[in-house]
N, C-alpha and C positions, 0 to 999 in steps of 0.2 A: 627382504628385510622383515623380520619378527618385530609383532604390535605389540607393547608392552602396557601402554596407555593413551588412552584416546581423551579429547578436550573438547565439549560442547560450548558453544556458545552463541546468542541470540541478539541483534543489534538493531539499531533503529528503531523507527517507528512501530505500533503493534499492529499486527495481522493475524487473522482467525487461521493461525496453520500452525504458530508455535510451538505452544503446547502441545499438540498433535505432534509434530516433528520432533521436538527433544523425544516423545515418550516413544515415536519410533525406529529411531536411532537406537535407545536403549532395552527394546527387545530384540531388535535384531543382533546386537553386538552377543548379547546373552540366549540368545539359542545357538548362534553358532561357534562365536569363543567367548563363552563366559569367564574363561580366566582374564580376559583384559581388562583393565581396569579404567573406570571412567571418571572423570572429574567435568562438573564443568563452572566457566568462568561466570559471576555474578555480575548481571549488567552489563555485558558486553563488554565490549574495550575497556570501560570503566572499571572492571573485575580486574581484565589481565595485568590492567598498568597499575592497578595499587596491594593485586597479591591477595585479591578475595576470591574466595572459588568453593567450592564443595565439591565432598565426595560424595560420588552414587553408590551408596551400598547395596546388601542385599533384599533388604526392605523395600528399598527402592526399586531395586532392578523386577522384584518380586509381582510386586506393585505398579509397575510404571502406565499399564493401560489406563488406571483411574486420568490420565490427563489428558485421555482423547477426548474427555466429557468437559472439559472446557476452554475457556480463553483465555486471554493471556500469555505470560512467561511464565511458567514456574523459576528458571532462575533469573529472567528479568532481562532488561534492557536498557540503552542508554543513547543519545547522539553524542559519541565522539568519533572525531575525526583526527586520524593518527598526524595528519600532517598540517593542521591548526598548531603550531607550537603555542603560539601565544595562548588560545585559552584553553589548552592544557595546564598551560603553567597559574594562568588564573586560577583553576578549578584544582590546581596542588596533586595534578597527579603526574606530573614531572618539573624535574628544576629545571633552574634557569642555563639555558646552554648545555643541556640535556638533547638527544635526540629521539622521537617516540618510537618510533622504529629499533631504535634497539635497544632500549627500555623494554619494550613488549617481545623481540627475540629474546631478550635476556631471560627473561621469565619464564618463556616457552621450554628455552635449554634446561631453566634449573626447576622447571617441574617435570622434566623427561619426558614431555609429549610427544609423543611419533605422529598423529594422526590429529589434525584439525578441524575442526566439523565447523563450519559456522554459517549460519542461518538470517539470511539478509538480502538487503536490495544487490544494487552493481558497488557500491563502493563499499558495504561490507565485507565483499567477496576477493573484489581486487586486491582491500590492503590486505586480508588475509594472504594473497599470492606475493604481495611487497615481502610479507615477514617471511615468506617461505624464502623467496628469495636470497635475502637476506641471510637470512641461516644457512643457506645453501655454500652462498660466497661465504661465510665464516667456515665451511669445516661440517657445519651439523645439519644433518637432511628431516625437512619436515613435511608430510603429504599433508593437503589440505584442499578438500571437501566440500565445496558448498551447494544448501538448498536454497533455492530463490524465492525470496519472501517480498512482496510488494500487493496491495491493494490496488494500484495502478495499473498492473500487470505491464510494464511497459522497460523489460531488462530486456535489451537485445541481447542473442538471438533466440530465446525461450518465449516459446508459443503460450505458455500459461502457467503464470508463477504461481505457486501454492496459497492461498487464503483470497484473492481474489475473486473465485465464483461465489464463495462463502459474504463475503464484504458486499457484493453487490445484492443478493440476496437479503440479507438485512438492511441494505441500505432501501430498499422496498417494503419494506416489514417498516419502518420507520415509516417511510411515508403514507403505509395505509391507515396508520395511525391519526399523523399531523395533519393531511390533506383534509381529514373528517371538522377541523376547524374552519373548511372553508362557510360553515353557516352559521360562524362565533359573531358576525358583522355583513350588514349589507354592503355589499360591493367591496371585495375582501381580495388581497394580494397575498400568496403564498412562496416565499421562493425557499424551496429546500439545498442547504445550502450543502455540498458533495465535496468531501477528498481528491483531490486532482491536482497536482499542482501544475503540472506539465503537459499531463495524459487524459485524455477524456473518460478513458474504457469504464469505470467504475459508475458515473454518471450516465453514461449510455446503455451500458449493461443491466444498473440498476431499472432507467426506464423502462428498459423489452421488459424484465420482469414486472412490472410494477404493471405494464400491458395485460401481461397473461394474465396476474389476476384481476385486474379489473374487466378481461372478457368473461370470466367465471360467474361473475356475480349476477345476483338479481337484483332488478331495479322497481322502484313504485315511483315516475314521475308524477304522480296524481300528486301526490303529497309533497313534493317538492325533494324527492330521494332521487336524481337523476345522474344517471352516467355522465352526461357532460359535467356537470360539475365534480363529480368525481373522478376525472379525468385529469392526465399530463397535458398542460397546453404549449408549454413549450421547453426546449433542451440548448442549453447553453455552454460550449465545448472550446478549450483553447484551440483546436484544430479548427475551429468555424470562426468564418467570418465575422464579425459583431458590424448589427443592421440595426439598432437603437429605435430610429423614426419609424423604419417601414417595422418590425414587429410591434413598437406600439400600438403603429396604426390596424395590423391584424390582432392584436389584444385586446383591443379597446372593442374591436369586435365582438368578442367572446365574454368580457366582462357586461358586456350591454345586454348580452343574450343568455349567460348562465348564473350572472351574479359575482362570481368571481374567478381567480385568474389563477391556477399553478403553476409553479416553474418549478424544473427541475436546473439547477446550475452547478456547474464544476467552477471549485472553488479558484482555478488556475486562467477561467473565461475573463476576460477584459481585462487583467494585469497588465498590459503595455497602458493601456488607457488611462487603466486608473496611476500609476505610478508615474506618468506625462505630467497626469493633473496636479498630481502632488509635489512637481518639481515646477510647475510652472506657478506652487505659491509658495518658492520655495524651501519647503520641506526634502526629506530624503528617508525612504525608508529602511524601517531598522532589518538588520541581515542577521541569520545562524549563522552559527561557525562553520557549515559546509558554504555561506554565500549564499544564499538563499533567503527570499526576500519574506519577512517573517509574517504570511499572509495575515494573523490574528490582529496582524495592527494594520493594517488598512482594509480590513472588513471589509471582501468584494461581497457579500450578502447586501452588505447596507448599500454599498457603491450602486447596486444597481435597484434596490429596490427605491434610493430615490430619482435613479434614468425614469422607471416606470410608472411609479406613484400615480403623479401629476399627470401624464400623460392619460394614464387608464382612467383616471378619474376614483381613484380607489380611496376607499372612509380608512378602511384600514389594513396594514404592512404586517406578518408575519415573516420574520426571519430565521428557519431553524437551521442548526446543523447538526447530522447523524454522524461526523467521522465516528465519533468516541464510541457510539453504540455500535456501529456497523464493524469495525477495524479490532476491538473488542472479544468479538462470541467465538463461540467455539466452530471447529469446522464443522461443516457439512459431510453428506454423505459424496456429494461429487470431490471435492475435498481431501476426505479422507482417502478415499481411493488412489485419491493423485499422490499423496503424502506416502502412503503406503508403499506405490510402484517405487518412489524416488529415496525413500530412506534403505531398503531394500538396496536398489540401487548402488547409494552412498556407500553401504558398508562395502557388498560387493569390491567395487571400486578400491576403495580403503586396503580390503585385505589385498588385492591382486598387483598393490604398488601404485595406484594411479592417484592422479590430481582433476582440478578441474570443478565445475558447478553443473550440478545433475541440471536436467531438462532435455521437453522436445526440442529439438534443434531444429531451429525453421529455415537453417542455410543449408541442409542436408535431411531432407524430405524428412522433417518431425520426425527422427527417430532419438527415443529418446537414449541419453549418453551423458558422459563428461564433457560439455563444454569448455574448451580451452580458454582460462582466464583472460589471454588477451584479447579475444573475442567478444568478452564481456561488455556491456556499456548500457547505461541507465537512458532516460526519458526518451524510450520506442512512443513514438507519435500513435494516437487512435487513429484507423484508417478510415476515416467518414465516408468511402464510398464501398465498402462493405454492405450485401447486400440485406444482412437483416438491420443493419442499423436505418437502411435506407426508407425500411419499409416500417419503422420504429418511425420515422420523420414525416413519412408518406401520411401515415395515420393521423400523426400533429395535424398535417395540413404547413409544415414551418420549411421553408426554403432554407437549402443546404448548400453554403460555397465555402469551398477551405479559404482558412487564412492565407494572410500571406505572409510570406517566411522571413523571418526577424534575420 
């Protein structure tokens, strides 16, 4: 099959890999067949279903490395879900008794795409395999391509999705920052509040880093500049347990003894709890259009920092959250590397006829390849008994027992 033209396109949530990934996508197409021509879709699914799109010209293609140097989309992103009819139809980008699915093949056929690139979590990826699908049982054959984009890192069966080490990374840069107000107040509560909704790894990850540097540092306890207080006291993971009483009571230790208290928390930790609590006065909490419980309105930051308050005996509560800063920046150099082996890849792949979403494949000893869409699947658990994670916990001083399984 001859590539005539190829369609990028960037979905969900943002992750420091995108822009990195559209721009290498578009030098490799252009060193090896510059004649094909690239478009891509504005906003993800939102582009394809309302016919917004751009062309990559030669300016473009010319240029395309300037976007390794930041974050972002350059052509943007959106949360739709092709199989929400209803709020599609709300949001007008399909009528009524329309189906999205072939609304979005319709479009693919009559922009002459052969080759689908699209750069996302697991359910990015899948509908992109729907629409192939689809076109396939109509008549018209579409390849389609994906890189795996999550901050969570948690898409079976891909060992390390792209923006990921990047996110966690800043998500410690964040906290060397915020932690510095732990002497804004005596006897002061920190809980830094982490992207996670399902998956720990980002909140865990972030802590090991946020370790290394704070073993780098120098300290003057004379003066009241001391490593413990600049220190993680404790990490709060939907894969763990929630022990409320007993880690007060090891808090209340630590604030007695350093002045104050940091947490590092995944923002997906105590959600059965807190949405119990909220049903037993009751309330119901509001959902995205994937079904998903719209974390920003039951604020698990606040939920737990009044568990602990009272308990620690704390004057005063700081509640930050880094997603936006951390999910944001540009990749990294570990990052980049990754991006680079997997856009390579993609094309690869692209020109030789195949389908599939690049990564190490961790069912067939991490080599990396096309993983088979059906194989795809979102929210891969953090594995808490991981041995640097352990010795991340070890360090706390904080007892580790997995949840128990909903």
């Amino acid at each position: 099959m001859t590539i005539k033209r190829v369609a990028l396109l960037t979905a969900g949530g943002y992750a420091p890999c995108l822009s990195s990934a559209v721009a290498g996508l578009i030098e490799r197409y252009t060193e090896l067949v510059p004649d094909v021509e690239i478009i891509a879709y504005k906003h993800g699914y939102w582009g394809l279903l309302s016919g917004e799109k751009i062309v990559v010209d030669d300016e473009v293609r010319a240029h395309a490395g300037v976007l390794h140097n930041y974050g972002g989309s350059p052509i943007g992103n959106s949360r739709v879900k092709l199989t929400n009819t209803a709020d599609l139809v709300k949001r007008g980008l399909i009528q009524e008794g329309e189906d999205a699915l072939e609304v979005a093949a319709n479009k693919l056929k009559a922009d002459g795409v052969d080759v689908l690139h699209t750069i996302g979590g697991d359910d990015t990826n899948t509908t992109a395999a729907d629409l192939a699908k689809h076109l396939h049982d109509n008549g018209f054959d579409l390849q389609v391509v994906g890189l795996p984009k999550t901050i969570d890192n948690d898409i079976v069966p891909i060992r390390q999705s792209l923006g990921a080490k990047t996110a966690a990374e800043q998500t410690s840069v964040f906290a060397q920052n915020v932690l510095a107000e732990h002497g804004s107040n005596p006897r002061m509560l920190i809980i830094h509040e982490i992207m996670g909704r399902s998956c720990g790894y980002l909140t865990a990850q972030a802590a090991e880093y946020y370790q290394q540097w704070h073993s780098q540092q120098q300290w003057l306890p004379q003066i009241g500049h001391s490593a413990e207080r600049w220190d993680v006291h404790a990490v709060f993971l939907p894969e763990m347990a929630l022990d409320i009483d007993g880690e007060a009571e090891r808090l209340k230790g630590v604030m007695d003894s350093a002045g104050c208290v940091n947490i590092f928390l995944s923002e997906g930790a105590g959600i059965p709890e807190i949405v119990a609590e909220m049903q037993a006065r009751g309330e119901e909490p509001e959902k995205d259009p994937f079904g998903h419980v719209k974390l920003d309105t039951i604020n698990p930051g606040q939920w737990f920092a009044r568990q602990f308050a009272e308990k620690l005996g704390a004057e005063k509560v700081m509640v930050q959250k880094s997603g936006y800063f951390a999910r944001s920046a540009k990749a990294n150099a570990d990052d980049l590397r990754l991006i680079k082996s997997m856009t390579d890849l993609a094309v690869q792949v692209a020109l030789e006829g195949g389908t599939g979403v690049i990564g190490h494949d961790e069912e067939q000893g991490n080599l990396l390849r096309a993983v088979e869409f059906e194989r795809i699947a979102g929210h891969k658990a953090f594995d808490i008994s991981q041995s640097w994670f352990q010795d991340v916990m070890g360090r706390i001083g904080q007892k580790v027992e997995p949840a128990e399984a909903n």
